[in-house]
Residue, then its C-alpha position, 0 to 999 in steps of 0.5 A: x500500500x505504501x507505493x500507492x500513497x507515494x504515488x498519490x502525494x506526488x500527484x497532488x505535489x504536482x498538481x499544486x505546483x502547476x496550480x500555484x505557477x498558473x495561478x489556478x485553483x487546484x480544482x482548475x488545473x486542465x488534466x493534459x497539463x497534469x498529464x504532461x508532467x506526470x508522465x514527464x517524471x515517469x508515472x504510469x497512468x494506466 
């Protein structure tokens, strides 16, 4: 469970950086943006 959890908060990490660089909500950030950089820093999203 722990890779999980891992994964998870370097998800929301990301997706609050792109949030606070952008100044979006968090709610707000568009998904192939998120996309791009989670697959920038290797996560798989399928």
């Amino acid at each position: 469970m722990e890779p999980v959890f891992m994964v998870l908060g370097q998800s929301a990490a990301i997706a609050a950086s792109i949030a606070i660089d952008k100044n979006y909500s968090v709610q707000d950030v568009p998904y192939k943006e998120l996309e791009a950089d989670l697959l920038k820093y290797k996560q798989v999203l399928q």
